[in-house]
C-alpha positions as CSV (number, residue, x, y, z in Angstrom):
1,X,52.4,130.0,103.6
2,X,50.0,132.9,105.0
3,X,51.5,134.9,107.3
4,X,49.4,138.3,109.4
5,X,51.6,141.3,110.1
6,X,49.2,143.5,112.7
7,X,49.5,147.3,111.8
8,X,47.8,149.7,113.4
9,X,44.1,149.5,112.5
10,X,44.8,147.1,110.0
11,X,45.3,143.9,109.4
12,X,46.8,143.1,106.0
13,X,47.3,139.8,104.6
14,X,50.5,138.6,103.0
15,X,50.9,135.7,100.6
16,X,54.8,134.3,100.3
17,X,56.2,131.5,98.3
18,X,59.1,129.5,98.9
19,X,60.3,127.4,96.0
20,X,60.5,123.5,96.9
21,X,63.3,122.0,95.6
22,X,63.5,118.2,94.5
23,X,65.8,115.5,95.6
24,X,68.7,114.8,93.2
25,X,69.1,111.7,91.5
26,X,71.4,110.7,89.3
27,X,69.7,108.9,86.6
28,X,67.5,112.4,86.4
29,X,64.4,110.7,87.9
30,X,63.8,108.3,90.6
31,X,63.8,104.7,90.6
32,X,65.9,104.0,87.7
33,X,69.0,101.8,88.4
34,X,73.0,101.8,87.8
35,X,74.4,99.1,85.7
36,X,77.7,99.8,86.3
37,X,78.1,100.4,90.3
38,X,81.4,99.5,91.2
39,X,82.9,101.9,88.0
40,X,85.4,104.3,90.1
41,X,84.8,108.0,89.3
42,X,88.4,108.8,88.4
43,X,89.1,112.5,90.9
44,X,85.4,113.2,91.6
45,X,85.4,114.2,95.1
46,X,82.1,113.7,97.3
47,X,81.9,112.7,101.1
48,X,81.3,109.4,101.7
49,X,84.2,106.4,100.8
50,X,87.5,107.2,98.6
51,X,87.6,106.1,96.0
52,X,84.5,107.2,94.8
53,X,82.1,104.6,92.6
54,X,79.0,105.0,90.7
55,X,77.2,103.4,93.6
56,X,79.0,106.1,96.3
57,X,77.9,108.8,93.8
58,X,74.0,107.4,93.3
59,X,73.8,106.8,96.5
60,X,75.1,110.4,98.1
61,X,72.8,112.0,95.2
62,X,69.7,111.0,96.4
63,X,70.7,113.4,99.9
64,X,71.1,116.3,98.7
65,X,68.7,118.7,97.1
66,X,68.5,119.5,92.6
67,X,69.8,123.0,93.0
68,X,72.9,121.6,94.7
69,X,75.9,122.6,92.1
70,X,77.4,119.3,92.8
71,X,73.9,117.5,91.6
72,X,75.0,118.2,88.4
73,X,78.3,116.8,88.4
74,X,76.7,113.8,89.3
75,X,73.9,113.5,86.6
76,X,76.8,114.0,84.4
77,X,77.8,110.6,85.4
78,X,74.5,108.6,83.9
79,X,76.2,107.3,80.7
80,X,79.6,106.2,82.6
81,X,77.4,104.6,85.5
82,X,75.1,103.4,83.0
83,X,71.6,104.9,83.9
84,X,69.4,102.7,81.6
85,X,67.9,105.9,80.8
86,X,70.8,107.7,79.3
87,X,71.9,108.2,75.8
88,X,75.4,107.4,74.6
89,X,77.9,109.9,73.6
90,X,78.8,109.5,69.9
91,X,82.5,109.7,69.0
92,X,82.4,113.6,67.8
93,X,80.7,114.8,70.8
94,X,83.0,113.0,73.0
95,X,85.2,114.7,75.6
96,X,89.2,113.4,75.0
97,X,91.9,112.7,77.1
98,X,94.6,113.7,74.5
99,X,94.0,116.1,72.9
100,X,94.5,115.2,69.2
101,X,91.9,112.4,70.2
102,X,94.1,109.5,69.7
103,X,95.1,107.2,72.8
104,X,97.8,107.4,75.4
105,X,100.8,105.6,74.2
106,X,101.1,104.2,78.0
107,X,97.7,102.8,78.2
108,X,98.1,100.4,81.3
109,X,100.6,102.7,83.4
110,X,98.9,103.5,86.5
111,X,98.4,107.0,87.5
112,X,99.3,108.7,91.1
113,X,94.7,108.3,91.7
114,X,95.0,104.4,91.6
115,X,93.7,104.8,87.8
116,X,95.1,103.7,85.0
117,X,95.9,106.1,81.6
118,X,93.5,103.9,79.9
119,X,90.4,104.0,82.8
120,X,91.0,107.9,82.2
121,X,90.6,107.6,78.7
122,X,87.5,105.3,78.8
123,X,86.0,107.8,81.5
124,X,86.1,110.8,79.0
125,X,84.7,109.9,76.3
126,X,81.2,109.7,79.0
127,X,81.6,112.5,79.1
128,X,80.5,115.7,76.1
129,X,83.0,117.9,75.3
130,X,80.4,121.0,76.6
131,X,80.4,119.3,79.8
132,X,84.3,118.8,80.0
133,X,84.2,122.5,79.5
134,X,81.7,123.5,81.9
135,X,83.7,125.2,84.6
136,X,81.7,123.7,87.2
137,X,83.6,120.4,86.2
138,X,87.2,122.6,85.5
139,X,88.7,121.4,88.5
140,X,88.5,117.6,88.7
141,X,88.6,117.8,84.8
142,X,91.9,119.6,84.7
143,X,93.5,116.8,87.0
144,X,92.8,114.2,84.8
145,X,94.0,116.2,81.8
146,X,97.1,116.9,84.1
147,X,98.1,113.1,83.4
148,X,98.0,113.3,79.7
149,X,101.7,114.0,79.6
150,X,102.5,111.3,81.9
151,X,100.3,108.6,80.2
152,X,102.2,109.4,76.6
153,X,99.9,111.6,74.7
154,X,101.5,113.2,71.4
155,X,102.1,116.8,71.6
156,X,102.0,117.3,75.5
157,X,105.1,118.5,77.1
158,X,106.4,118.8,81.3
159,X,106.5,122.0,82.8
160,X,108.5,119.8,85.4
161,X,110.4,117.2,84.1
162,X,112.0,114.5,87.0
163,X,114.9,114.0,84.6
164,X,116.1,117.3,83.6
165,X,119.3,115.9,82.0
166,X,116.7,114.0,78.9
167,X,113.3,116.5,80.0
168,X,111.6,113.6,80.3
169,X,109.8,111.4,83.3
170,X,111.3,108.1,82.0
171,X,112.7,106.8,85.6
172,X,114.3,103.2,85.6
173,X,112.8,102.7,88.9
174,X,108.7,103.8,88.5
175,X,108.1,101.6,91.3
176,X,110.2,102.4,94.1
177,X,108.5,103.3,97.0
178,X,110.3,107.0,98.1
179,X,110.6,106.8,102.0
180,X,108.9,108.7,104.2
181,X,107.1,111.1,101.8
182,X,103.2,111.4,102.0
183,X,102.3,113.1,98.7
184,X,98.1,113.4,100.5
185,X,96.9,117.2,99.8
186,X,99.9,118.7,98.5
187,X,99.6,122.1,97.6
188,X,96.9,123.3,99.7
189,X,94.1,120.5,98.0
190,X,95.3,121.0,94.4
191,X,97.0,117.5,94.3
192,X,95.2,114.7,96.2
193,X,97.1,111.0,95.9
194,X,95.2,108.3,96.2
195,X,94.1,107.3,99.7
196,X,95.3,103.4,98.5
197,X,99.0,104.6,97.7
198,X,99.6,107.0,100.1
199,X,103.1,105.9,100.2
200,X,104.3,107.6,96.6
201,X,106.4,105.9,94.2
202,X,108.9,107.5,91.6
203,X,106.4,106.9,89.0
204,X,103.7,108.7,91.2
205,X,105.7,111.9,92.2
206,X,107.2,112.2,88.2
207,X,103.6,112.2,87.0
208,X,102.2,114.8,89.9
209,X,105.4,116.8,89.5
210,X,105.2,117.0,85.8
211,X,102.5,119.8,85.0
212,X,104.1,122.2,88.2
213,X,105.6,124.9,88.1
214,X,109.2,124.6,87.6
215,X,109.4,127.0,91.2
216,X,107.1,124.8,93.0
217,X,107.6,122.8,96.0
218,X,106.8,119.8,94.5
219,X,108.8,120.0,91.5
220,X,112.1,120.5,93.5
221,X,110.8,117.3,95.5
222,X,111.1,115.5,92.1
223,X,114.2,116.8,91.6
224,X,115.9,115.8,94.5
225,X,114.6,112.4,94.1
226,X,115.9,111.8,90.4
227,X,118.8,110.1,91.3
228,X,117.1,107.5,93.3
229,X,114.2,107.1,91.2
230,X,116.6,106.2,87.9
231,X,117.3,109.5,86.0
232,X,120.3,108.5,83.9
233,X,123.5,110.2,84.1
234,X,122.3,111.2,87.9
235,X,125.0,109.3,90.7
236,X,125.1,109.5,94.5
237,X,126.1,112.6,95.8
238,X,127.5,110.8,98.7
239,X,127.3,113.9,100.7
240,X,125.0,112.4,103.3
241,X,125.0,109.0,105.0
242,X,123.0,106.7,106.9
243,X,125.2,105.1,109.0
244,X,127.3,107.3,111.5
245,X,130.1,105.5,110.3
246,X,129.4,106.0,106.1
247,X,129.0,101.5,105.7
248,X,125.9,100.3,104.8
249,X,124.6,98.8,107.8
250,X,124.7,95.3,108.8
251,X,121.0,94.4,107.9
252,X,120.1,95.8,104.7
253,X,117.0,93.8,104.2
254,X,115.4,94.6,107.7
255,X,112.1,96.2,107.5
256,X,111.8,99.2,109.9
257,X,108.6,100.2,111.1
258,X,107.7,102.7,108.5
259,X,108.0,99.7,105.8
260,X,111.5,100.8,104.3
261,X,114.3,98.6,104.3
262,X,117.4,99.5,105.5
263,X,119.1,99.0,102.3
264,X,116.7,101.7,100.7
265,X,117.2,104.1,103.0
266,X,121.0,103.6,102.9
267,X,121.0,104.5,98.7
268,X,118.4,107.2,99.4
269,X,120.1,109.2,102.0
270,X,123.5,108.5,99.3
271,X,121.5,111.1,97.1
272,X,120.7,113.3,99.2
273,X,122.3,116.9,99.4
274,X,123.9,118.6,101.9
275,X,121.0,120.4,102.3
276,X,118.5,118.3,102.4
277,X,120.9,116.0,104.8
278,X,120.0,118.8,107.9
279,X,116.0,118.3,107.2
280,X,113.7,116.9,110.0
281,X,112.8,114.5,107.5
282,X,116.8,113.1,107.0
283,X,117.4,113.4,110.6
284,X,113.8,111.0,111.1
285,X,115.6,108.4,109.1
286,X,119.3,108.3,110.9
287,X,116.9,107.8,113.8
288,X,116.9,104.0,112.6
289,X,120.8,103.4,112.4
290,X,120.5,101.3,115.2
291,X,117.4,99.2,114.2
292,X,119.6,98.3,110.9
293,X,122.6,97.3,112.8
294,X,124.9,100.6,112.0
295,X,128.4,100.2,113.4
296,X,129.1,102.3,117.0
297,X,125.0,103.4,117.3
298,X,122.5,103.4,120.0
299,X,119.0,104.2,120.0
300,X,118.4,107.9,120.5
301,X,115.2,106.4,122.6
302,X,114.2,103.7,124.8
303,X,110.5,102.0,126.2
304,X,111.7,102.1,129.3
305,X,112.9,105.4,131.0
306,X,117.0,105.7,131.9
307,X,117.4,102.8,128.9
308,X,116.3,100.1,131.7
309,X,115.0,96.7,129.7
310,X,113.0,95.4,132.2
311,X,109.6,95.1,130.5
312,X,107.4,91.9,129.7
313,X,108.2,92.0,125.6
314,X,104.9,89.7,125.1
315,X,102.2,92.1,126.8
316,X,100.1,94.4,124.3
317,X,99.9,97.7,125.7
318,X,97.4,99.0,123.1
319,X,94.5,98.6,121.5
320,X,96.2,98.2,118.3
321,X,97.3,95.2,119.0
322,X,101.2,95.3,119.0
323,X,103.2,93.9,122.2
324,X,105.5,95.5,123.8
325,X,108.5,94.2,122.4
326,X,107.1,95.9,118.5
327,X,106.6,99.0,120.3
328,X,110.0,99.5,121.9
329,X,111.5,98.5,118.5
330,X,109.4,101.5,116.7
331,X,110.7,103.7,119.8
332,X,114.3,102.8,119.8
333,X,114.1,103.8,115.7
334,X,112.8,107.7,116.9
335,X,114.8,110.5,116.6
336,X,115.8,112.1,120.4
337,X,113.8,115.2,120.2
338,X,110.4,113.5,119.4
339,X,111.5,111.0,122.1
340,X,111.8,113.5,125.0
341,X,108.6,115.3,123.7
342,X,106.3,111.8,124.1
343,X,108.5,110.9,127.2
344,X,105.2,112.0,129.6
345,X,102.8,111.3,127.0
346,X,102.4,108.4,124.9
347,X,106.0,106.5,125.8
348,X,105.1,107.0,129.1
349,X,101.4,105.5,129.0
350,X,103.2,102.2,127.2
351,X,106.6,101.5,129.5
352,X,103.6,101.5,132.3
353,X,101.4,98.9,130.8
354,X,104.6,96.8,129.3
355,X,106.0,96.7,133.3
356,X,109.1,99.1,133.4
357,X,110.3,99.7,136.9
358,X,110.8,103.2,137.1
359,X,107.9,103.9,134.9
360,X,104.5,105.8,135.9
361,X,100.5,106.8,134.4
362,X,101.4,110.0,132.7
363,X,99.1,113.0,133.3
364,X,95.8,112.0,132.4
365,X,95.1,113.9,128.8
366,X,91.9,113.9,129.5
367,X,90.3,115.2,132.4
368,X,87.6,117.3,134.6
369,X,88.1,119.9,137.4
370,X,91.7,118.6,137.6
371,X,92.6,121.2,140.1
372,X,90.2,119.1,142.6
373,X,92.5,116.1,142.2
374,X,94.9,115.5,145.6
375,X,96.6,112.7,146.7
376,X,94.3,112.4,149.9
377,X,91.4,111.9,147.6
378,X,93.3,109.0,145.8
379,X,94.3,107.8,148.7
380,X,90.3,107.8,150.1
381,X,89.6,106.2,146.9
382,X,91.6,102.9,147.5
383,X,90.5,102.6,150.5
384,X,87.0,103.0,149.1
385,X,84.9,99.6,149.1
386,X,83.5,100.6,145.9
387,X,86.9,100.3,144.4
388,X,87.6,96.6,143.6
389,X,90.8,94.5,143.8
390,X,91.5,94.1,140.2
391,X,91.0,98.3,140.0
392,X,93.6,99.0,142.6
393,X,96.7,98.6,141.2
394,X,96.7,99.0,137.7
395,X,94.2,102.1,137.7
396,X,95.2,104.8,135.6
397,X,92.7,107.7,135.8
398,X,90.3,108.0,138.3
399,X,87.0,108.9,138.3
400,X,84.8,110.9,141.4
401,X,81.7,112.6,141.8
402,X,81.5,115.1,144.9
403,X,84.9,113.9,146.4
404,X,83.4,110.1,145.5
405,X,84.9,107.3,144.1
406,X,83.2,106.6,141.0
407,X,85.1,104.6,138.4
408,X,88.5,103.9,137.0
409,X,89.4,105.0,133.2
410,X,92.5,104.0,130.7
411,X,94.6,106.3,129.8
412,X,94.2,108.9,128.4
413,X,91.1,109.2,131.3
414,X,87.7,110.3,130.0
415,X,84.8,112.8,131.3
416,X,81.8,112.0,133.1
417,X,78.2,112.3,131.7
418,X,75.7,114.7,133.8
419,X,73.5,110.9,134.1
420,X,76.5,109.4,135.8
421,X,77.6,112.4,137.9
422,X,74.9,115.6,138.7
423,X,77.5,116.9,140.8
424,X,80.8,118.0,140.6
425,X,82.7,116.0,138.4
426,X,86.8,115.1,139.0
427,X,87.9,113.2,136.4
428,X,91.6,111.9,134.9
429,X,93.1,112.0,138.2
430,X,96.4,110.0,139.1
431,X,99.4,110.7,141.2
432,X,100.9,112.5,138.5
433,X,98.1,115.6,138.2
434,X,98.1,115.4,142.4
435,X,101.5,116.2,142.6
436,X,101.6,119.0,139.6
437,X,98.3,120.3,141.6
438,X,100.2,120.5,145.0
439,X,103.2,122.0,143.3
440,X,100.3,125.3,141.7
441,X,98.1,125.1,144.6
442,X,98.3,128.8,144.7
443,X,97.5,129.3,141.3
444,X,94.4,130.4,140.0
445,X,92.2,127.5,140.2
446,X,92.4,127.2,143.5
447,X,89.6,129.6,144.7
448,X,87.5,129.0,141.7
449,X,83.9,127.3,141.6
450,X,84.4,123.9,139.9
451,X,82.6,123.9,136.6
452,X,82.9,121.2,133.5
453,X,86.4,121.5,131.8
454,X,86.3,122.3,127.9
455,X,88.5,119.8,126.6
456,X,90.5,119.2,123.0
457,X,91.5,116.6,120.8
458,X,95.3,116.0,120.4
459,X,96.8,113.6,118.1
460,X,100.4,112.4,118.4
461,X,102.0,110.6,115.9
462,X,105.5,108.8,116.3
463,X,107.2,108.9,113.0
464,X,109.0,106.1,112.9
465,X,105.8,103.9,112.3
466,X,104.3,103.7,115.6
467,X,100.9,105.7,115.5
468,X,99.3,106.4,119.1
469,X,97.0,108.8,119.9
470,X,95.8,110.6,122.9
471,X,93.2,113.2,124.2
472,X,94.5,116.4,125.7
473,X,92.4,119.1,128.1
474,X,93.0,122.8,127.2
C-alpha cells in the first residue's frame, strides 16, 4: 500500500505493510475432508449449534482468520474429527482422563454435557498431553477433568460430596428429574449443562456439585437436595408441605405444566427446610396445589379477570399453539404476585382472544408516538373505509400515518417502516393507551414534536410452564 503525506516543499513517499492473514481450516490446509462429522466436541464452545460436532467446528473454522486463538483449538481437533491428513496420537503422548491413565470405573454413566464418562475418555486420548496443557485449552479442558471424580476414576476425591453422611455421590435416585431447577450457566459461565437436559437430574447436579467449593452456591444446592435424590440415612424433614392441608394431594400422577408430577413435588417439598420453604422458588410450586387437587385450595390466578369462566376453552390464543383451556390451566397453577404482575400484560392479551367478558387489549407493548393516540382518532379509524369488516372488532393495535388509518397489528403492536409511512408514525394504539393518554395529557409529551419512539425488547416468562413473550417501548 503506497500512501503520499504532503510536507511542506516535499513530498516523501511512504511504503507500509499490512500482514494478510489466511483463513483457518481445520485440517491445516484447504480442501481436505472430516471422516468423522457428526463426533460431538465434548465442552468446546463456538457459536453456531450446541452441541458442538466436528462438522459445526470445520465448518465455523473456515470463517474466521489463522491468527484467531480459537483457530487453534480447532486444528487441535484433526485426529478426533479425523482429518485424513492427521497423524495419530500414540498411547504415551496421549492426553488422559484419569489421571493414573487407566479408565473410569463408570464408563457408560452419562455426564451433566449429554456425554458419557467413556466419550470423554475416548476424546482425550486425541488429544497430546502438550496440548491438554496448553492454557489456551485450560478451560474447557479442566471441565472435562472436573468429571473424573464422578465417572469413578481411582485416586480422585469431591470437594463437594451430595451425600455428606458416606462423602460420596452415590444417590439411589441418579435419574430423578429435580423440579424447577435450571442448572444453564451457573456460576457466572463456569458451569454450562447441556442445552438437551436443561432440566437437571440428581445424577447431573452430584456430578457439577462435586469439584465446588464446599461454600459455594451450588454445593449447598446439592445439599439440600440429598434427601430427595437418595442419600442414605437422609429422611423428610417434613417441615414444609405441598398441600395447605399437609395430605398428598388427590392426583399424584398429574403432570403440571412445568413437567413435574404432583406426586414429586409432594416428596420434594417433604425435604425441604424451613428455610428454603419461604423461597420464591417453594412458593412457585404451592402455586400448583390446586392443579393437583389439594384439599380447601383455589387457584391464586384465573384466565379470566374477577375468576369469571366464560371463555371458549377450544380457541388458540397464541402462536404456540395451545388453546385456551391449556393456558388457563398453566395460569390457575401461578403463584398470586406473578399473576397480578402479567394481569395487563400477557394474561390480559390471552382472556381477550379466548372471549372473557370483562376482558380488554392490554396496552400495546409495542408502539410509536403513543402520546398521539386518542380515542377520537380510533373512533375516525372505524369509521374509515380503509378499515375492513373482519379488522373492526377484533383489532388490537392500530396503525396511522399523519392521523391516517393505516393498518391493524396483534398484540403486542409493531412499528411502522419509513417505506410504509414518511410521515408521522402512530403506532400500538387501542383504547387502553387513549385512555392512559387522556388521563397525562398534561404531561410532557404533549407539546413535543413527534419523532420515532426507541423501543426495547421485554421477555415475560410465566413460571409455571406457560412461556409468552412480548415487546415493550421504553
Amino acid at each position: 500500500r503506497i500512501r503520499f503525506f504532503v510536507l511542506p516543499a516535499v513530498a516523501v513517499l511512504v511504503l507500509s505493510f499490512e500482514a494478510v492473514h489466511s483463513k483457518c481450516h481445520l485440517c491445516g490446509v484447504e480442501d481436505i475432508a472430516i471422516q468423522n462429522p457428526d463426533a460431538r466436541i465434548p465442552l468446546l464452545k463456538i457459536p453456531g449449534p450446541i452441541p458442538t460436532t466436528c462438522q459445526v467446528a470445520y465448518n465455523y473454522a473456515q470463517i474466521i482468520d489463522d491468527s484467531d486463538p480459537l483457530c487453534e483449538q480447532l486444528q487441535q481437533q484433526a485426529v478426533y474429527c479425523q482429518c485424513s491428513n492427521a497423524v495419530a496420537v500414540t498411547a504415551d503422548q496421549a492426553c488422559d482422563f484419569c489421571n493414573d491413565g487407566s479408565l473410569p470405573l463408570y464408563q457408560d454413566r452419562k455426564t451433566p454435557y449429554g456425554d458419557t464418562c467413556r466419550d470423554l475418555g475416548q476424546y482425550l486420548k486425541s488429544l497430546t498431553k502438550e496440548q491438554c496443557e496448553n492454557p489456551n485449552n485450560y478451560r474447557y479442558i479442566q471441565e472435562i477433568h472436573n468429571s473424573a471424580y464422578g465417572c469413578g476414576c481411582q485416586g480422585t476425591t469431591a470437594t463437594c460430596p451430595m451425600c455428606q453422611n458416606d462423602q460420596s455421590i452415590k444417590v439411589s435416585n441418579p435419574n430423578r428429574v429435580i423440579p424447577f431447577l435450571s442448572l444453564i450457566d451457573v456460576g457466572g459461565g463456569n458451569t454450562i449443562l447441556s442445552s438437551e437436559t436443561p432440566k437437571p437430574t440428581c445424577q447431573d447436579l452430584a456430578m457439577l456439585a462435586s469439584t465446588e467449593d464446599p461454600s459455594s452456591s451450588l454445593c449447598q444446592m446439592a445439599r439440600d437436595n440429598a434427601g430427595f435424590c437418595g442419600c442414605p440415612a437422609v429422611s423428610p424433614q417434613n417441615k414444609c408441605t405441598f398441600c395447605p392441608d399437609g395430605n398428598p394431594p388427590a392426583r399424584e400422577n398429574y403432570l403440571v405444566p412445568t413437567l413435574d408430577t404432583c406426586g414429586n413435588l409432594n416428596e420434594y417439598m417433604s425435604f425441604m427446610s424451613e428455610e428454603v420453604c419461604q423461597s420464591e422458588r417453594a412458593r412457585e410450586m404451592q402455586a400448583l396445589d390446586y392443579l393437583c387437587g389439594c384439599k380447601d385450595s383455589e387457584p391464586q390466578c384465573t384466565l379470566c379477570p374477577d375468576g369469571a369462566g366464560d371463555f371458549d376453552p377450544d380457541i388458540r390464543p397464541t402462536w404456540e399453539g395451545s388453546s385456551c383451556l391449556e393456558v388457563a390451566l398453566s395460569i390457575a397453577g401461578l403463584p398470586r404476585d406473578t399473576c397480578e404482575e402479567q394481569r395487563n400484560t400477557i394474561i390480559g392479551i390471552n382472556a381477550f382472544r379466548c372471549g372473557c367478558s370483562t376482558a380488554q387489549v392490554p396496552v400495546c407493548a409495542t408502539r410509536e408516538n403513543a402520546h398521539l393516540c386518542t380515542q377520537e382518532l380510533l373512533e375516525k379509524a372505524l369509521q374509515s373505509e380503509a378499515m375492513t369488516e373482519e379488522e373492526r372488532r377484533p383489532c388490537e393495535c392500530f396503525a396511522f400515518c399523519d392521523g391516517e388509518f393505516v393498518k391493524c397489528q396483534d398484540y403486542p403492536g409493531g412499528v411502522l417502516s419509513s417505506q410504509i409511512c414518511p410521515g408521522v408514525p402512530i403506532s400500538g394504539c387501542n383504547a387502553a393507551i387513549a385512555l392512559a393518554t387522556n388521563k397525562n395529557k398534561n404531561n410532557a409529551s404533549s407539546g413535543m414534536m413527534a419523532t420515532r419512539s426507541h423501543h426495547s425488547i421485554a421477555v415475560f416468562v410465566i413460571s409455571a410452564g406457560l412461556v409468552l413473550a412480548s415487546i415493550s417501548l421504553s
